[in-house]
C-alpha positions in Angstrom: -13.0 5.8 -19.5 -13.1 4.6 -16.0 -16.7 2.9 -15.1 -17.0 3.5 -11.4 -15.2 3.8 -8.3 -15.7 0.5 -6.4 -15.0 1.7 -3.0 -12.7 4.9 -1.5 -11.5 4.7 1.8 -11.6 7.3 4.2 -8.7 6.2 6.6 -5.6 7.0 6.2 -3.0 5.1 8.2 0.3 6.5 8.7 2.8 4.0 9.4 6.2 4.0 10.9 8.8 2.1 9.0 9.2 -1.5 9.7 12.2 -2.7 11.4 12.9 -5.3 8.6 13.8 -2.0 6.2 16.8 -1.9 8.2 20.0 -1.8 5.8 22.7 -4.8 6.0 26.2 -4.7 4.4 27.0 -7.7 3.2 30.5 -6.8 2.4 30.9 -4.1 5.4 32.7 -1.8 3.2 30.0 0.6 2.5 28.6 2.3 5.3 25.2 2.4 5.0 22.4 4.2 6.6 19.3 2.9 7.8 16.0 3.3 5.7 13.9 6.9 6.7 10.1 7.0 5.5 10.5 9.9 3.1 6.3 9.4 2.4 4.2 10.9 4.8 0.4 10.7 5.1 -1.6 11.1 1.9 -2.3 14.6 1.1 -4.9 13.3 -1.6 -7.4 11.5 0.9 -10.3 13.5 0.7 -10.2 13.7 -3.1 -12.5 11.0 -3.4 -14.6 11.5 -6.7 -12.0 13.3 -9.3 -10.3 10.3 -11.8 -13.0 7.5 -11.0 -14.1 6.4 -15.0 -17.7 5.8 -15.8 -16.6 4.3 -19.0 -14.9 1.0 -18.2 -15.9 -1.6 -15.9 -13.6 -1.7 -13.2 -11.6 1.5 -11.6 -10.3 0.4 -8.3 -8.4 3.2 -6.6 -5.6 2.2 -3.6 -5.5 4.5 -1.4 -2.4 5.5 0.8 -0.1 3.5 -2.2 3.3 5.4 -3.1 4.5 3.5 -6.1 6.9 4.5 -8.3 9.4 7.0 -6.8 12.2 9.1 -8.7 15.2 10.7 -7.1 17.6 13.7 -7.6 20.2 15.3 -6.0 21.9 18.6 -6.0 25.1 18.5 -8.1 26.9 20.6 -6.2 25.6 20.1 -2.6 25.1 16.8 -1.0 22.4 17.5 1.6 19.7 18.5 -1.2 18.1 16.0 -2.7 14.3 15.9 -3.9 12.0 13.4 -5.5 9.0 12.9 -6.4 6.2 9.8 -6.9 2.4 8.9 -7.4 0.2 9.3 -4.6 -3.3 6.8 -4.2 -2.5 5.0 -7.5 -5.7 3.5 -10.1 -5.5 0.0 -10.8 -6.2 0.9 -14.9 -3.7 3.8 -15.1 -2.2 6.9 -13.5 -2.9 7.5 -9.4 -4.7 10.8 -8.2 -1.8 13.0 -8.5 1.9 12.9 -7.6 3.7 14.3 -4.7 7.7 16.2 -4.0 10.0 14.6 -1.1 12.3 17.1 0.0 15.7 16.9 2.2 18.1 19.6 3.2 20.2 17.5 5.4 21.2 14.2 3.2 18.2 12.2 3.4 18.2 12.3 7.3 14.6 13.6 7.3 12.0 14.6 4.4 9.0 16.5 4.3 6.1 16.4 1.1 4.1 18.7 -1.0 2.2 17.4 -3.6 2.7 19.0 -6.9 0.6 20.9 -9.2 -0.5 18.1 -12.0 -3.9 17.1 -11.5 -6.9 18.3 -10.3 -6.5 16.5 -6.6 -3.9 19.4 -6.0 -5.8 22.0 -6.7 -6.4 23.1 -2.6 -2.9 23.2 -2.0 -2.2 26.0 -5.4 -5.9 27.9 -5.3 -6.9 25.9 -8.2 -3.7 26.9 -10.1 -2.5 23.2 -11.6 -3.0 21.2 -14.4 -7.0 20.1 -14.7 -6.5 16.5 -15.6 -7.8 13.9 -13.5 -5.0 11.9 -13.0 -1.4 11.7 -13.1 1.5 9.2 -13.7 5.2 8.9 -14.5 6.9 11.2 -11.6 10.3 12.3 -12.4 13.0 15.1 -11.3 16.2 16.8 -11.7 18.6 19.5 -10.1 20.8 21.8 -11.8 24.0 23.2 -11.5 22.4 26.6 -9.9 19.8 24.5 -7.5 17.0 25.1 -9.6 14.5 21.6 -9.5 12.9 20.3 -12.2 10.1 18.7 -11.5 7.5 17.0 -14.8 4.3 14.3 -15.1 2.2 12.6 -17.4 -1.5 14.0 -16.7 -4.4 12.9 -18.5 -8.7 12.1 -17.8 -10.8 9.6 -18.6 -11.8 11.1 -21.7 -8.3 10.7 -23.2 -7.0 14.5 -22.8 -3.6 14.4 -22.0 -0.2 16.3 -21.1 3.3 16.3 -20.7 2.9 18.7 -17.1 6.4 20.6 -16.2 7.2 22.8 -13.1 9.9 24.8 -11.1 11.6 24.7 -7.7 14.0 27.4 -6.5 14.0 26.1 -2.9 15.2 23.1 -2.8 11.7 21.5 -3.3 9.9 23.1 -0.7 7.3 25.0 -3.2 6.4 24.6 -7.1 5.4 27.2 -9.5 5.2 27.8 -13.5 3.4 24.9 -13.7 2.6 24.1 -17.3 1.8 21.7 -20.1 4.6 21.4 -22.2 2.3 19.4 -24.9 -1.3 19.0 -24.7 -3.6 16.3 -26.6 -6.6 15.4 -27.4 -7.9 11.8 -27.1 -6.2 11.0 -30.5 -2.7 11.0 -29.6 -0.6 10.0 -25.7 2.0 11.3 -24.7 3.9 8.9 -22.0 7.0 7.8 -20.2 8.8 11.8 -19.9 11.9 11.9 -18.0 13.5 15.9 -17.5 17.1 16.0 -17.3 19.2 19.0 -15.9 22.2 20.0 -17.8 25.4 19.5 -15.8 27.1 22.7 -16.7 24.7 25.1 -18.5 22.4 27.3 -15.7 18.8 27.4 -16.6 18.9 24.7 -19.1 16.8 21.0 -19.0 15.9 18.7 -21.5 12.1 16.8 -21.6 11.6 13.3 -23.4 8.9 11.5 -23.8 6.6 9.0 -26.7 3.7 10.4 -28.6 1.4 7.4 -29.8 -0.7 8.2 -33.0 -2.2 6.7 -35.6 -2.2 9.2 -38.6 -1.8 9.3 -42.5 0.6 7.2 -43.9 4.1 8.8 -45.3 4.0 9.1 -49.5 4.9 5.7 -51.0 4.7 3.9 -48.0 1.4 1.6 -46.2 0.7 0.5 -42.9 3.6 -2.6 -42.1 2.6 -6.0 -40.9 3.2 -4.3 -37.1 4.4 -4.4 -33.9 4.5 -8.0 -32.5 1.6 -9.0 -30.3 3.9 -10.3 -27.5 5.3 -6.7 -27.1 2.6 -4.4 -27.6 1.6 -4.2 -23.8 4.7 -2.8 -23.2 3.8 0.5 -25.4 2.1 2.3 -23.6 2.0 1.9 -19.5 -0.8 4.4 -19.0 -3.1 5.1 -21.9 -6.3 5.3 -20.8 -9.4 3.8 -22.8 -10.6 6.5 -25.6 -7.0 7.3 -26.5 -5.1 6.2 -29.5 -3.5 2.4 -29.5 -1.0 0.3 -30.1 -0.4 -1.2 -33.8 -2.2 -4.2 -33.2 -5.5 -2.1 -34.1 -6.3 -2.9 -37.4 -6.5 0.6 -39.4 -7.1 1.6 -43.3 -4.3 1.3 -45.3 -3.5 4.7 -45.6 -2.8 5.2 -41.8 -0.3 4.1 -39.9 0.5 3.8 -36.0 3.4 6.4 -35.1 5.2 6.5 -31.6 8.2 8.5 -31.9 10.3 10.1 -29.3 9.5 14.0 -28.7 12.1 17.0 -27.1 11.4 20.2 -25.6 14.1 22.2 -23.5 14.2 25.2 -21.4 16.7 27.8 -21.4 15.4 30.2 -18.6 15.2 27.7 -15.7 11.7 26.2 -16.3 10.2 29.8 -16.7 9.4 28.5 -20.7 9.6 25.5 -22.5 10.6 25.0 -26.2 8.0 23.6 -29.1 8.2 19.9 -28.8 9.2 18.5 -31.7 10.0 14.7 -32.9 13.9 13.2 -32.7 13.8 9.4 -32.9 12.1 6.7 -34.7 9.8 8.8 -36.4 8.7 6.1 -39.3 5.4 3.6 -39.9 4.8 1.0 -37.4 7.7 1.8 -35.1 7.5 3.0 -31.4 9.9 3.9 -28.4 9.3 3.9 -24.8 10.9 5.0 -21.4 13.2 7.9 -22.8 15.7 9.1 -20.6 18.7 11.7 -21.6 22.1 11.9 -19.8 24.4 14.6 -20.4 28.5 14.4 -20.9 29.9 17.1 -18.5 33.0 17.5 -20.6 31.1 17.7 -24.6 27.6 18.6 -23.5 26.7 16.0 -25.3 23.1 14.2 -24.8 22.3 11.1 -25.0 18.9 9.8 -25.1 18.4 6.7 -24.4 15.2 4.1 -25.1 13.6 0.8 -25.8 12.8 0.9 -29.9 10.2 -1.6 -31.0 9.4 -2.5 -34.9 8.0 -5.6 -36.5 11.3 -7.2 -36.7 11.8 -7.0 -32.8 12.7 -5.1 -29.5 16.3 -3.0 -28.9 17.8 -0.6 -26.8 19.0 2.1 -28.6 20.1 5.9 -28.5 20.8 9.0 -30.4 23.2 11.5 -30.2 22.9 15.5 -30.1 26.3 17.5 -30.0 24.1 20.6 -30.2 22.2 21.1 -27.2 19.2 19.1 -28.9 18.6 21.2 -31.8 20.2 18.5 -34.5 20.5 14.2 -33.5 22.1 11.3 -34.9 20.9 8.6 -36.7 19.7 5.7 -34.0 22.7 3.4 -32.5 21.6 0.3 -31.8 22.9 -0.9 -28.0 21.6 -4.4 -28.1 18.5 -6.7 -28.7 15.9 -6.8 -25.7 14.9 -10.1 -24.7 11.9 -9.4 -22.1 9.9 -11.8 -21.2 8.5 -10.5 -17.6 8.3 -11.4 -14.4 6.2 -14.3 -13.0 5.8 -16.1 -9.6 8.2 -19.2 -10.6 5.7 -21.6 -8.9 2.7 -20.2 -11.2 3.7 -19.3 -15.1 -0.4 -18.8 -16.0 0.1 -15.1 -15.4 2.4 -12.3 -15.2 2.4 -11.7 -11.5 4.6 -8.0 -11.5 4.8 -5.0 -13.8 8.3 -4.8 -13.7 10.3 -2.0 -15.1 10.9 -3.4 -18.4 12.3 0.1 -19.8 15.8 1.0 -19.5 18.1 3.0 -17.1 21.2 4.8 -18.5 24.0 6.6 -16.8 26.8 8.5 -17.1 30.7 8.9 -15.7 30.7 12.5 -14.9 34.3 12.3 -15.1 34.9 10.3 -18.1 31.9 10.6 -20.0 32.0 6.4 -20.2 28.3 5.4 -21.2 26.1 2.5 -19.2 22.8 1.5 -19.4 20.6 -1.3 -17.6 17.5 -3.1 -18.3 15.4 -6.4 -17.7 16.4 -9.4 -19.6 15.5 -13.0 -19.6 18.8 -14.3 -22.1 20.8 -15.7 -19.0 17.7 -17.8 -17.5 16.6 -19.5 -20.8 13.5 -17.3 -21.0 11.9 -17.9 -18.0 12.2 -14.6 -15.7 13.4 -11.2 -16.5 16.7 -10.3 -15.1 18.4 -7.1 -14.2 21.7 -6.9 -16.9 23.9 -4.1 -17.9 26.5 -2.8 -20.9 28.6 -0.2 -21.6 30.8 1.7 -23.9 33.9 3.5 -24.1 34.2 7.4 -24.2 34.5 8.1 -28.3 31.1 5.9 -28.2 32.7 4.3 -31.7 28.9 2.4 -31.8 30.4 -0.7 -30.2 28.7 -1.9 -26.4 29.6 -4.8 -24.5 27.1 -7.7 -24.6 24.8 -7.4 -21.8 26.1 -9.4 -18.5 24.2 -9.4 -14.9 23.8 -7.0 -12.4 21.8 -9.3 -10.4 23.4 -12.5 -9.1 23.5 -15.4 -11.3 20.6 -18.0 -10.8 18.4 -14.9 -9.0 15.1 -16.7 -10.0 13.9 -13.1 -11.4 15.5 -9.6 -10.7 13.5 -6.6 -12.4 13.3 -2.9 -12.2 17.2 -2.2 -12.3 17.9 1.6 -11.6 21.7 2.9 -12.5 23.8 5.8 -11.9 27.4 6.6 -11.7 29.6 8.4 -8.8 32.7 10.9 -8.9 34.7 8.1 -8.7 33.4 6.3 -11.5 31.4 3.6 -9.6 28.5 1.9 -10.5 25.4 2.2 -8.4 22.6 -0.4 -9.1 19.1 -0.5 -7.5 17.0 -3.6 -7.7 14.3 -5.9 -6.7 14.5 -9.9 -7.0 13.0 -13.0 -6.1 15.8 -14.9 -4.6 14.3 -15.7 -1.1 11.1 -17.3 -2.7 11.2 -20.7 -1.2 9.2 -23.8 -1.7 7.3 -23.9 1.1 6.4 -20.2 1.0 2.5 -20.1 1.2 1.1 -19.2 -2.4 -0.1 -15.3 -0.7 3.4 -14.7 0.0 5.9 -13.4 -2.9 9.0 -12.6 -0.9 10.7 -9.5 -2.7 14.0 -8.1 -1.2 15.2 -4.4 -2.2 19.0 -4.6 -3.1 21.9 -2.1 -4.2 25.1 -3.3 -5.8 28.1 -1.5 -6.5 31.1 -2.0 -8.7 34.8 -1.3 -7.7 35.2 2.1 -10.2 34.3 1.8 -13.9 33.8 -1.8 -15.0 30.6 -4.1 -15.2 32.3 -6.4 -12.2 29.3 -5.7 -8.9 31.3 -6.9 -5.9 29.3 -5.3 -3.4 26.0 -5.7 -2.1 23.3 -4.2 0.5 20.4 -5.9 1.4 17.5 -2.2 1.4 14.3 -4.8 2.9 11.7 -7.0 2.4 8.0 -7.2 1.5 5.3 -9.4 0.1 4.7 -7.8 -3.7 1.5 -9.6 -3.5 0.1 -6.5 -1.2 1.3 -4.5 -3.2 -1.6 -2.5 -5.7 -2.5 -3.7 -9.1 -1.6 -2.0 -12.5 -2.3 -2.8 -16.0 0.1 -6.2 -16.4 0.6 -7.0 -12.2 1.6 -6.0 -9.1 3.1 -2.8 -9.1 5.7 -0.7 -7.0 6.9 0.8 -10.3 8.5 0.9 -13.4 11.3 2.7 -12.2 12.7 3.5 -9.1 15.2 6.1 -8.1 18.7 6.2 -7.0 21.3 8.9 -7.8 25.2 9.4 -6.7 25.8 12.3 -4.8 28.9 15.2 -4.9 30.5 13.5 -1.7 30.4 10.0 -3.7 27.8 8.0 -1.9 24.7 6.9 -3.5 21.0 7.6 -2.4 18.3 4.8 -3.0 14.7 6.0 -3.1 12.3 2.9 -3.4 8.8 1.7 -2.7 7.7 -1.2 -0.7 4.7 -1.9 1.6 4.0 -0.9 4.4 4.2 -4.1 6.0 7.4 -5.1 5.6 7.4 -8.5 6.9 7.7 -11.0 4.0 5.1 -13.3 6.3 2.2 -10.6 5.5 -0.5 -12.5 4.0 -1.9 -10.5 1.0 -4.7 -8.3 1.8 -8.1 -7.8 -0.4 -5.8 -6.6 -3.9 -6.4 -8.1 -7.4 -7.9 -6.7 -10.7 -12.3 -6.0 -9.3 -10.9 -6.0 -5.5 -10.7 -2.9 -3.3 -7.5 -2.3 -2.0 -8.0 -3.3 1.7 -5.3 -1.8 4.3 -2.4 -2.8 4.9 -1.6 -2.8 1.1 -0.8 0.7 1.9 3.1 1.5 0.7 6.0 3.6 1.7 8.7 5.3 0.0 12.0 4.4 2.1 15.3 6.3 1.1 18.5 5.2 2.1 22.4 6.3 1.7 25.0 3.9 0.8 28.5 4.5 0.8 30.1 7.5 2.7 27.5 9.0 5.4 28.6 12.1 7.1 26.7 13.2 9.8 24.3 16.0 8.6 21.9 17.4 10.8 
C-alpha cells in the first residue's frame, strides 16, 4: 500500500514549550494554568522501516509529530488523568504507533509510554503487541475503580486491520492484555473507535467503532444510487489502499457498500472483550463515522452518538440502550450536518485543514441533560466550517435545539470542537479557529489560536473564554484532506470541577513561523515537529 519512504530522519528534537502557549483569561474568572508539554521525545525514532508502503506512490512519514491527542480523567480523583495520541504520523494514514501521557498530580507534570498497538512498540513489550504496521485513532477512558482503558485502530499496508484494546491498573504507567477486539482482512475497515468507561458499574467499558464493507445485497433490495460524492471523503479517515471503499465504487448489483456502527464491552475490567456485533445503521448504502458513547450516571443509559450518511444527506444522530448495550433504539435523528470544511479564506482552490468534522457529545453527570458539538458551515453561508452545539432535555422526548455557535460569531472558520460537561453542569468547549488571519499575513502563515469556552451552568450561552496558544497550521504535517493536528482533540471535566484541555500544536508556536518543507511528496523538514500541551481551566489547586 504505501510505495516508499521518501526520507526518515534520524534527529529528534526535543523542544521546550514556547512562551506564546501561555494561557490568558479573557474574562479573569477562570483561573487558569499555564500550558505543560505532556509529549516528550519520540520513543518511535529508530523505527525507521516498519509502515513505509511499496504500493502507492507517496508515503511521507513526519517524524517527532503528536497529532491528535485524547484525554481522560479519573472520576473519582482529580490528580489522575491519562491520554493518549499518534506518535511520527504518515501523510496517507495512521502514524507509527501511539503513545500514553500519564499524571498523578493534576496535569502539573506527565511522563509517556507508548502503548502496545503496532509493531514500532514491540521493544518496549518483548514483542508482545499488536503486529500491524501502523496505528491511528488514540482514545481513553477511566473508571469508577481507576482501571484505564486504553484502544486504537491498527492496520498494514496490505489492508489487515484491528480494533486494538488494552488495560491500565496504575494509573497509566504500564499496559497489558493487549488485544484485538476485531480483526479483518483487506476486505472490510474498521475505524474511528472511541472506549467509554461506565460511570458506576466496576470493570465495565463500552467500544464503538464503523466497519466499511461491501458485501451481498439484503433479499429484495439492490445497490442504491449512493453516498453523495461531496461526502464520501469523510468515510473513512484512515483506510489504507487495498482495503474496502466508500460507495462511490461502482459494484455488481447484487452487492452493496455497508458501514454500520459495531459494539463490544467488557465486564472484567479489560481482562476480555465481548463479540462485536452491529447496532446502528446497518442497511444498503448507509454509513456512520466517529462513534462515541456517553453514559447517564443516574439510568445507565448509553448513548451513542455519530455522524449518519445516506444518499439523501448527512445527520447527527444517536441510539439508545437502556440495557447495558445488549438491545438499542431505533436511530434519533439530532440534526442535519452541513460541513463544508475548512479552507484558508484567502485561497478556496483547496481544503487547506482536516478538521474534525465528526461529532463530540457529552453528558451532565448530574442531570443526565444531553449535548453534542460538531463543525458546521449554516451560520457563514457555506463558506467555513464552524464549531456549533445543541442539546436536549433529560426524558430525551426526540426533540434538540437547533444548532447555535460555540465559536464567536463571524470567526472566519472554527473546527475541531471538543465538549464535555462538569459537576456543576457547565459546558466546557475546546477549539481551534482562524480569527487572527489578517490580510497582510504572508500566504506561509495560517495563524490558528487554541481556545476553551465555558458556559455559566447548563445552557448553550458560552460567556467565557481562554485564549490556550498560537501556531502556524501550515507547519503542521499532512493527512489525507490537509493539514492535520487531528480530528479530535481532548478535554475532560474533572471531580473538583475544572476542566483539562489536552491539544496539539507545533512546536513553534510563534504564528510568524514560516512553513517548513510539509506538503503532499515533501519530507517533513524540522520544525514541523509538534507538541501535545495540557492545560487546567477553572479551579487549580495546588498539587504537587
Amino acid at each position: 500500500m504505501l510505495r516508499r519512504l521518501l526520507s526518515v530522519f534520524g534527529a529528534v528534537f526535543v523542544v521546550l514549550l514556547s512562551s506564546t502557549a501561555a494561557l490568558t483569561n479573557n474574562n479573569n474568572d477562570n483561573r487558569a494554568s499555564e500550558a505543560t508539554v505532556a509529549s516528550h521525545g519520540d520513543p518511535f525514532a529508530t523505527c525507521m522501516v516498519i509502515g513505509a508502503n511499496t504500493v502507492t506512490s507517496i508515503a511521507v512519514n513526519y517524524p517527532d509529530t503528536e497529532p491528535e491527542p485524547w484525554l481522560a480523567s479519573h472520576p473519582g480523583n482529580s490528580r489522575i488523568l491519562v491520554g493518549s495520541y499518534q506518535q511520527d504520523r504518515w501523510n496517507d494514514g495512521g502514524a507509527k504507533g501511539l503513545v500514553a501521557a500519564y499524571s498523578s498530580n493534576g496535569g502539573n507534570t506527565w511522563k509517556s509510554v507508548p502503548l502496545p498497538f503496532s509493531q514500532c512498540a514491540a521493544p518496549y513489550y518483548g514483542g508482545n503487541v499488536l503486529h500491524y504496521e501502523r496505528a491511528s485513532d488514540a482514545w481513553n477512558s477511566i473508571g469508577v475503580d481507576g482501571i484505564a482503558y486504553a484502544v486504537s485502530i491498527s492496520f498494514s499496508n496490505d489492508g489487515t486491520n484491528a480494533v486494538g484494546a488494552a488495560r491500565s491498573t496504575d494509573g497509566g504507567r504500564s499496559w497489558t492484555n493487549q488485544q484485538a477486539v476485531i480483526a479483518d482482512g483487506a476486505a472490510a475497515f474498521n475505524d474511528k473507535e472511541s472506549v467509554t468507561a461506565d460511570p458506576k458499574l466496576p470493570g465495565t467499558a463500552y467500544i464503538v467503532w464503523d466497519r466499511s464493507f461491501v458485501g451481498p445485497c439484503p433479499p429484495g433490495q439492490r445497490a442504491k444510487s449512493g453516498i453523495p460524492a461531496s461526502q464520501q471523503r469523510r468515510l473513512s479517515k484512515e483506510r489504507p489502499a487495498g482495503s474496502a471503499r466508500s460507495s462511490g465504487i461502482k459494484t455488481p448489483a447484487q452487492t452493496c457498500f455497508f458501514q454500520p456502527t459495531f459494539f463490544s464491552r467488557t465486564t472484567d475490567g479489560g481482562i476480555t472483550w465481548e463479540a462485536p456485533r452491529p447496532i446502528a445503521a446497518t442497511a444498503p448504502d448507509e454509513a456512520t463515522l466517529g462513534n462515541v458513547i456517553v453514559v447517564n450516571h443516574q439510568t445507565g443509559a448509553l448513548y451513542d452518538f455519530y455522524t449518519h450518511f445516506d444518499a439523501t444527506g448527512v445527520a447527527v444522530e444517536l441510539v439508545i440502550s437502556t440495557d447495558k448495550g445488549t438491545t438499542w433504539s431505533n436511530p434519533q435523528v439530532v440534526s442535519d450536518e452541513q460541513v463544508t470544511g475548512v479552507f484558508d479564506p484567502r485561497n478556496r482552490s483547496e481544503i487547506t485543514v482536516r478538521s474534525g468534522d465528526i461529532v463530540s457529545p457529552a453528558i451532565d453527570p448530574n442531570s443526565g441533560q444531553l449535548y453534542v458539538a460538531w463543525e458546521d458551515s449554516r451560520f457563514n453561508g457555506g463558506q467555513n466550517d464552524q464549531a456549533v452545539i445543541s442539546t436536549s432535555s433529560t426524558g430525551l422526548t426526540g426533540t434538540w435545539t437547533p444548532p447555535s455557535l460555540i465559536s464567536p460569531p463571524g470567526d472566519p472558520a472554527a473546527f475541531t470542537p471538543t465538549i464535555d460537561v462538569n459537576r456543576l453542569g457547565e459546558v466546557g468547549a475546546l477549539f481551534y479557529d482562524l480569527r487572527n488571519l489578517k490580510p497582510s499575513t504572508p500566504p506561509s502563515i495560517l495563524p490558528t489560536d487554541t481556545w476553551f469556552r465555558r458556559t455559566d451552568g447548563p445552557g448553550l450561552t458560552f460567556t467565557h473564554e481562554v485564549h490556550l496558544g498560537s501556531y502556524n497550521m501550515l507547519m503542521s504535517p499532512v493527512a489525507i484532506g490537509g493539514f492535520f493536528v487531528g480530528d479530535y482533540e481532548g478535554i475532560a471535566a474533572r471531580p473538583d470541577s475544572s476542566f483539562a484541555a489536552f491539544f496539539t500544536q507545533a512546536v513553534c508556536g510563534d504564528v510568524s513561523c514560516p512553513s517548513g518543507g510539509n506538503g503532499i511528496g515533501a519530507p517533513s523538514q524540522a520544525p514541523d515537529s509538534q507538541n501535545v500541551y495540557a492545560s487546567t481551566i477553572g479551579k487549580a489547586d495546588n498539587q504537587d
